[in-house]
C-alpha positions as CSV (number, residue, x, y, z in Angstrom):
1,X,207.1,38.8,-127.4
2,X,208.4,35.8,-129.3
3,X,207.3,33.9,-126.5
4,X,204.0,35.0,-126.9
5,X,203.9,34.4,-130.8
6,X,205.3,30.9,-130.0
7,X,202.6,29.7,-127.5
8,X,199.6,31.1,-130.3
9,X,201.4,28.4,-132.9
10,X,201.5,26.0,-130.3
11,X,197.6,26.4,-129.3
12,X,196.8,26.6,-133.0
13,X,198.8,23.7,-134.4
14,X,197.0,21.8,-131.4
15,X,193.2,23.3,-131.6
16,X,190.6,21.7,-134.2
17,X,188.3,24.2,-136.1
18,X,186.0,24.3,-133.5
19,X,188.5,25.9,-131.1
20,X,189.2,28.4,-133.2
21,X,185.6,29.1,-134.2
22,X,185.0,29.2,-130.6
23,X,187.9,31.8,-130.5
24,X,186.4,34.2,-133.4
25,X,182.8,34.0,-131.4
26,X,184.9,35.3,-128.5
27,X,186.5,38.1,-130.4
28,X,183.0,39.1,-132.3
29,X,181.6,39.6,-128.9
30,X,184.5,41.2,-127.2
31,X,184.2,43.6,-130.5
32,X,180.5,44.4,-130.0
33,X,180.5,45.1,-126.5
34,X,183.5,48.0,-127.4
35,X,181.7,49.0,-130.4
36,X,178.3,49.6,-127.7
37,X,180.8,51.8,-126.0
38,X,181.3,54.3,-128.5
39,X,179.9,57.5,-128.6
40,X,177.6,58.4,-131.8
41,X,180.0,61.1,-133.5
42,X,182.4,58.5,-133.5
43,X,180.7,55.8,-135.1
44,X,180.9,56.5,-138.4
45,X,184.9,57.0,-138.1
46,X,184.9,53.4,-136.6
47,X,182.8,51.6,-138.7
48,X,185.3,52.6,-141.9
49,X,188.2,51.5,-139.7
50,X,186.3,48.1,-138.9
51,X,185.4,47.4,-142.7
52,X,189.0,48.2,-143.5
53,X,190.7,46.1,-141.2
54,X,188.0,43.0,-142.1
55,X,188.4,43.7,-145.7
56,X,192.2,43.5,-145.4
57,X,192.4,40.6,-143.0
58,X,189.6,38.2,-144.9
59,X,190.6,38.2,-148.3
60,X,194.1,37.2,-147.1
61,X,192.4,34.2,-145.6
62,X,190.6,33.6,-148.0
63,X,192.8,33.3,-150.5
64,X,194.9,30.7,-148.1
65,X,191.9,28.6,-147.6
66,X,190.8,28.2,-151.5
67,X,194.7,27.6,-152.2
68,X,194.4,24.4,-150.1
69,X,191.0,23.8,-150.7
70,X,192.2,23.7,-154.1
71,X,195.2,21.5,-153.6
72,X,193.4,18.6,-151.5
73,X,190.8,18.6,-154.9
74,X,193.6,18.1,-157.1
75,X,195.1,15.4,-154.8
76,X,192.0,13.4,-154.9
């Protein structure tokens, strides 16, 4: 496993942003072709598990991103 971790650092600390914008465009779609696959009783159950897991997954990043958005202001 630690392997694994350590070649996703590698490929991040060597991609631009486009790479990794590339990479979220991949994932969306990978996302919406399971979400197609899911049956209509179960929809409801799996939209509230998907607005969970973005809510608690973006506002971390967020919050990362305007911390050194922040800091490169203040440096200039």
């Amino acid at each position: 496993m630690k392997r694994i971790f350590d070649s996703a650092n590698a490929f991040v600390r060597e991609s631009d942003w486009k790479d990794l914008a590339v990479l979220k465009f991949c994932l969306l779609s990978l996302g919406l072709l399971a979400g197609m696959q899911i049956s209509e009783k179960c929809k409801k159950d799996v939209r509230i598990a998907a607005s969970a897991v973005f809510t608690l997954t973006y506002i971390p990043l967020m919050i990362k991103y305007l911390r050194i958005l922040i800091g490169k202001s203040e440096e200039t």
